[in-house]
C-alpha positions as CSV (number, residue, x, y, z in Angstrom):
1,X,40.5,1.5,-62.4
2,X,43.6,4.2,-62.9
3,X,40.4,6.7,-62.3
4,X,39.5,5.9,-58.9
5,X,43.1,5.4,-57.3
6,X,44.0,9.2,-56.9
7,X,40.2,9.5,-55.4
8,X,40.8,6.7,-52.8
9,X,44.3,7.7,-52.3
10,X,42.5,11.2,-51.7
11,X,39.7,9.3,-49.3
12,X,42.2,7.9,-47.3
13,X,44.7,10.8,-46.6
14,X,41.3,12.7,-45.5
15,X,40.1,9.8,-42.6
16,X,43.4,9.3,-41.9
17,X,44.0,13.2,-40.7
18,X,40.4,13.1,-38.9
19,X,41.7,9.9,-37.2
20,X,44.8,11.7,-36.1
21,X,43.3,14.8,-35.2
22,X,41.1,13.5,-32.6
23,X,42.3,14.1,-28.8
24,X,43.6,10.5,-27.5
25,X,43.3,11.4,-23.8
26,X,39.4,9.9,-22.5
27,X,37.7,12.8,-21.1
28,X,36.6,12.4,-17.3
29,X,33.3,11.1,-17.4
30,X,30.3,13.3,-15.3
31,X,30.1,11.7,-11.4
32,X,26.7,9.5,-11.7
33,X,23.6,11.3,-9.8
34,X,21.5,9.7,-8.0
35,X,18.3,8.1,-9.6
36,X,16.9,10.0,-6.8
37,X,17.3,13.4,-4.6
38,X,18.9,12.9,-2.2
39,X,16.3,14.2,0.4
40,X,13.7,11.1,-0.8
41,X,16.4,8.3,-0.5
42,X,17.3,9.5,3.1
43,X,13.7,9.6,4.0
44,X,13.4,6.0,2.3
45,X,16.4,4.4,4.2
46,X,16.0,6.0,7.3
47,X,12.4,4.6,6.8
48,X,14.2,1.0,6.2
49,X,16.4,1.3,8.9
50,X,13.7,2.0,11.2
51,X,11.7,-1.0,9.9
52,X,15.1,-2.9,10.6
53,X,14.9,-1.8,14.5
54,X,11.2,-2.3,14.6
55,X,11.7,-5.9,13.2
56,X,14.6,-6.5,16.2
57,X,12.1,-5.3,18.9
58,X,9.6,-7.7,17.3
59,X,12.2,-10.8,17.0
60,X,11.1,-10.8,13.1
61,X,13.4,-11.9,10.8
62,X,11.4,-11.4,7.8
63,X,12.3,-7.6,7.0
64,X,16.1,-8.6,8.0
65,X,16.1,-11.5,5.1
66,X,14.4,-8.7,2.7
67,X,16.8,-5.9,3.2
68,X,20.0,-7.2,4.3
69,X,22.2,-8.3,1.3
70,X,22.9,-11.8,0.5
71,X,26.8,-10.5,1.3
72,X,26.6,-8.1,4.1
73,X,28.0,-8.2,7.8
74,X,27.2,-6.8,10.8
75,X,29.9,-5.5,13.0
76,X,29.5,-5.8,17.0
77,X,30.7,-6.4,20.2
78,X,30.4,-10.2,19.6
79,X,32.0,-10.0,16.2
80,X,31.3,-10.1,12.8
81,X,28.0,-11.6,11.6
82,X,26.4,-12.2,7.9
83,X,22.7,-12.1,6.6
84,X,22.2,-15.9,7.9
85,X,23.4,-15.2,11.1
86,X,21.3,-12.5,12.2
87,X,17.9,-13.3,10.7
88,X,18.7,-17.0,12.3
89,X,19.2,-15.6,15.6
90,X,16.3,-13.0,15.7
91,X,14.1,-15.5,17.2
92,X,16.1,-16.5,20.3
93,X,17.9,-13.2,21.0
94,X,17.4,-12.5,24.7
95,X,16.4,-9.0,24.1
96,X,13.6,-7.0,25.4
97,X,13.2,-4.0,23.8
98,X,10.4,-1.8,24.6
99,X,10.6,1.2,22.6
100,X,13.5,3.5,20.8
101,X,14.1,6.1,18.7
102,X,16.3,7.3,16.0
103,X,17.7,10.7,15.4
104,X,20.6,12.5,14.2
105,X,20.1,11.1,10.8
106,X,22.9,11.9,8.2
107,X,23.4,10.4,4.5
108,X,26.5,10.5,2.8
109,X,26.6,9.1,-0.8
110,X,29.6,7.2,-2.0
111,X,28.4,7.3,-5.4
112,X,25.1,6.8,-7.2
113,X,24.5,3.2,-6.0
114,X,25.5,3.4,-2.5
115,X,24.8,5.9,0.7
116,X,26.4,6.2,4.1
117,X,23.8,5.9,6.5
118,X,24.4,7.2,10.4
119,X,22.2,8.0,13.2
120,X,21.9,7.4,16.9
121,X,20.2,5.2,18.9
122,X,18.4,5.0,21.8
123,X,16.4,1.7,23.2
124,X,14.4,1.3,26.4
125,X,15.0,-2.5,27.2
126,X,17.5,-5.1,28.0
127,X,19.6,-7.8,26.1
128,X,20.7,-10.6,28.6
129,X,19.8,-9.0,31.5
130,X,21.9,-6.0,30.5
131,X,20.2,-1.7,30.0
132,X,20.5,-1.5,26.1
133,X,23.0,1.4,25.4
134,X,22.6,3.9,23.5
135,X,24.3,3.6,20.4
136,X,25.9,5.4,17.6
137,X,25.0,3.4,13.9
138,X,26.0,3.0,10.7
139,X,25.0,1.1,8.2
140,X,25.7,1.3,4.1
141,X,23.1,0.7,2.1
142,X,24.0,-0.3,-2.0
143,X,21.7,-0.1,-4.8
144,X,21.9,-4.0,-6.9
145,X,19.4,-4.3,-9.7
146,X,16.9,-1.2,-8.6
147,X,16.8,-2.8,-4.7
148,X,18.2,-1.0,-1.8
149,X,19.6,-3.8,0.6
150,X,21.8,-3.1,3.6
151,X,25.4,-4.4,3.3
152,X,27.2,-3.4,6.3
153,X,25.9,-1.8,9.8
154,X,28.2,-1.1,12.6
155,X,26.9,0.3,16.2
156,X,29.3,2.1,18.5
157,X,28.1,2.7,22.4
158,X,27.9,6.1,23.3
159,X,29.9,6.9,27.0
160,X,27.8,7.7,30.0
């Protein structure tokens, strides 16, 4: 037994000055890329987001209940609205759309899992009896389990 002590003493002096040796600050860890390029998830939201305005000319609520996450809002001029909300009110909104268009498409990633999403918007119709206006969007779309839902969209009407 007298033997092994000066080998274990020896055993644990050695860990002991590895332990103490390492550096105790954590390193920064790499920003998170995207799991894709950038270029491909801008073509695929902007793709969503016009299936989004598609689905409000249509009054369907179907791609709305898909894409919108189970906690988003929408921000407008009547307040703020969640997912229920606006896929329960696509069927009665008073609004006739005819046609629009997107352009001026910009995406801006907050990290790995989410993108900033803006554009502008322009839309041949009425809601209420009112011109539709042409309006300036956002909307912030998070990745949750693999699925790209929208979480918040905001519009802002552009001045005459």
């Amino acid at each position: 037994m007298k033997r092994y002590l000066p080998l274990a003493a020896l055993l644990v002096l050695a860990f002991a000055t590895i332990g103490f040796a390492q550096d105790a600050t954590p390193s920064p860890s790499p920003k998170p890329k995207p799991r894709m390029s950038k270029a491909a998830l801008m073509k695929k939201l902007s793709a969503n987001e016009t299936a989004l305005w598609n689905a409000w000319k249509n009054k369907d609520a179907k791609p709305f209940n898909m894409w919108l996450a189970a906690d988003g809002v929408m921000v407008g001029e009547q307040g703020v609205a969640g997912k229920k909300d606006i896929a329960g009110a696509m069927a009665s909104m008073p609004c006739e759309v005819k046609s629009f268009t997107l352009s001026d498409w910009k995406l801006t990633m907050v990290d790995a899992d989410a993108g900033f999403l803006t554009y502008k918007g322009v839309a041949e119709g009425t809601c209420a009896g009112k011109a539709i206006p042409t309006v300036w969007a956002s909307s912030l779309w998070v990745n949750r389990k693999g699925k790209w839902q929208a979480f918040s969209h905001q519009e802002t009407p552009v001045k005459p």
